[in-house]
VMD Tcl script that draws the C-alpha trace (Angstrom):
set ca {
  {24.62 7.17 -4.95}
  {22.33 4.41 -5.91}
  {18.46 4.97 -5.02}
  {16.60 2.01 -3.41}
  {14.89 -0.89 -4.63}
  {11.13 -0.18 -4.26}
  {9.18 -3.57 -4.81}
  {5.71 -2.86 -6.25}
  {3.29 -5.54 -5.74}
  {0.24 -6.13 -8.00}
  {2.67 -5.23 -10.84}
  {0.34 -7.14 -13.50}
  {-2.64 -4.76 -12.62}
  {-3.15 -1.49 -14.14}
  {-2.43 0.05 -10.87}
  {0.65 -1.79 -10.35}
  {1.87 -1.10 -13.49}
  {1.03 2.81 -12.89}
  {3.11 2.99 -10.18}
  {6.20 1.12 -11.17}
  {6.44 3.70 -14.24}
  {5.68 6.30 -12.37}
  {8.33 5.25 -9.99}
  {10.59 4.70 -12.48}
  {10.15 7.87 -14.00}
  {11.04 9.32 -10.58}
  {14.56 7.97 -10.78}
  {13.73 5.63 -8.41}
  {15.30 1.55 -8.70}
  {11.25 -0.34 -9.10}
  {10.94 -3.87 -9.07}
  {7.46 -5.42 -10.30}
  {6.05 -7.82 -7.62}
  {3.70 -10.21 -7.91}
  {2.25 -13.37 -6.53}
  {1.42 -14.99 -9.98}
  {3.58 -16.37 -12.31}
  {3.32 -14.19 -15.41}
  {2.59 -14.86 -18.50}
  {6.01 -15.54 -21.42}
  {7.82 -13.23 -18.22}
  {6.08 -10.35 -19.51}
  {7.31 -7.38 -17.23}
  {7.38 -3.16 -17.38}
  {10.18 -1.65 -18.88}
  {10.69 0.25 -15.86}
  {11.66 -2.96 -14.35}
  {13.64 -6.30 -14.14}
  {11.67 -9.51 -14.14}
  {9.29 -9.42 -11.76}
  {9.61 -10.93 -8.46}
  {7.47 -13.91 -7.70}
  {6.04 -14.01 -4.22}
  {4.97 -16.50 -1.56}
  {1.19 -15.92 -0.59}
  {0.73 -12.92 2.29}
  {-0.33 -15.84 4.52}
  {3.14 -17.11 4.99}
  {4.32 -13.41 6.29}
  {8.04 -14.70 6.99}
  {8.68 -16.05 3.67}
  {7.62 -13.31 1.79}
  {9.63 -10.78 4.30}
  {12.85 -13.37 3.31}
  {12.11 -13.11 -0.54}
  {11.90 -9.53 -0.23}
  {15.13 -9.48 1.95}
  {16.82 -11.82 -0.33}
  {16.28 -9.19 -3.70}
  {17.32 -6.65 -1.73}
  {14.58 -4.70 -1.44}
  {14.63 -1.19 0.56}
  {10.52 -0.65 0.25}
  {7.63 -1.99 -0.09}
  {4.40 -0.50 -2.02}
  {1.99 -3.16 -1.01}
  {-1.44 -2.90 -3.78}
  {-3.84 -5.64 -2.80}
  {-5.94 -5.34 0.38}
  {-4.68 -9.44 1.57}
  {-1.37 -7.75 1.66}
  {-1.45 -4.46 3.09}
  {-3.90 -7.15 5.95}
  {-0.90 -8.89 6.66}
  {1.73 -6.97 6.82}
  {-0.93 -4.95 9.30}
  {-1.90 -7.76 11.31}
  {2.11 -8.67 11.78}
  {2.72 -5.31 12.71}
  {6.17 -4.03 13.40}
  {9.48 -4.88 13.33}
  {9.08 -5.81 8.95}
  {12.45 -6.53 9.08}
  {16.07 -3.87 9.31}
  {15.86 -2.88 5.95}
  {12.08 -2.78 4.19}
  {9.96 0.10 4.78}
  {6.49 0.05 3.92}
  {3.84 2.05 5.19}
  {0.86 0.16 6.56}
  {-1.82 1.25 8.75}
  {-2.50 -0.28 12.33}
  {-4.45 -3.54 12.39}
  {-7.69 -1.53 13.77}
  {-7.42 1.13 11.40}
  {-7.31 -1.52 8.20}
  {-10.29 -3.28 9.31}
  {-12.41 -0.52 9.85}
  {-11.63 0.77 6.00}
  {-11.62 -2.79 4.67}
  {-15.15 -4.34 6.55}
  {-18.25 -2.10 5.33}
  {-20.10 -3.11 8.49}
  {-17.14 -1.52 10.68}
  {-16.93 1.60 8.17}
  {-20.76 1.90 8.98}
  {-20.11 2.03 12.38}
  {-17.53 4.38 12.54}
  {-18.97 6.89 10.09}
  {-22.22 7.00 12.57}
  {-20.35 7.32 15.51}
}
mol new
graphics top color blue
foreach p $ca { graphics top sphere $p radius 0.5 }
foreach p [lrange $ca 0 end-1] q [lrange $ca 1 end] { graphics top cylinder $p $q radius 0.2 }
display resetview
């Protein structure tokens, strides 16, 4: 039995990188993500090139790259994606999980005023 394909995003960032070895160590398939092209295809040895994707703006497109490397799950790492894929809310497609919080719920952790607010309340 094969494990699935978890697509890391930020994979050029420390954090990214952290997590797709971690992952990796975890027996777990990890694909590096990013929305960059990288430099002389640099990549972790934990995973294949990494996959090149369309800006979180264009939600559909980067749901069909995604679909089209066969990814089973997303681990979003920048705050413009985990916004998207929030503000699209669900279906994300048959296949990909990822784990987002509700479009209320990001807004209020990623605007300070809004975090304000809620911690006085």
């Amino acid at each position: 039995m094969t494990s699935p394909l978890v697509a890391v995003s930020a994979a050029t960032t420390t954090h990214g990188l952290a997590a797709i070895r971690d992952l990796g160590r975890g027996g777990y398939d990890v694909i590096g993500a990013t929305f960059r092209r990288t430099a002389f295809d640099a990549h972790s040895r934990w995973s294949p090139r990494y996959l090149r994707l369309p800006t979180p703006r264009r939600t559909e497109a980067l749901l069909e790259c995604l679909a089209g490397a066969k990814v089973d799950a997303l681990l979003p790492m920048e705050s413009s994606l985990v916004g998207a894929l929030s503000c699209r809310g669900a279906p994300l497609g048959r296949r990909l999980r990822v784990a987002v919080p509700p479009p209320e719920g990001f807004l209020s952790a990623y605007d300070n005023l809004r975090t304000l607010e809620r911690c006085r309340s």
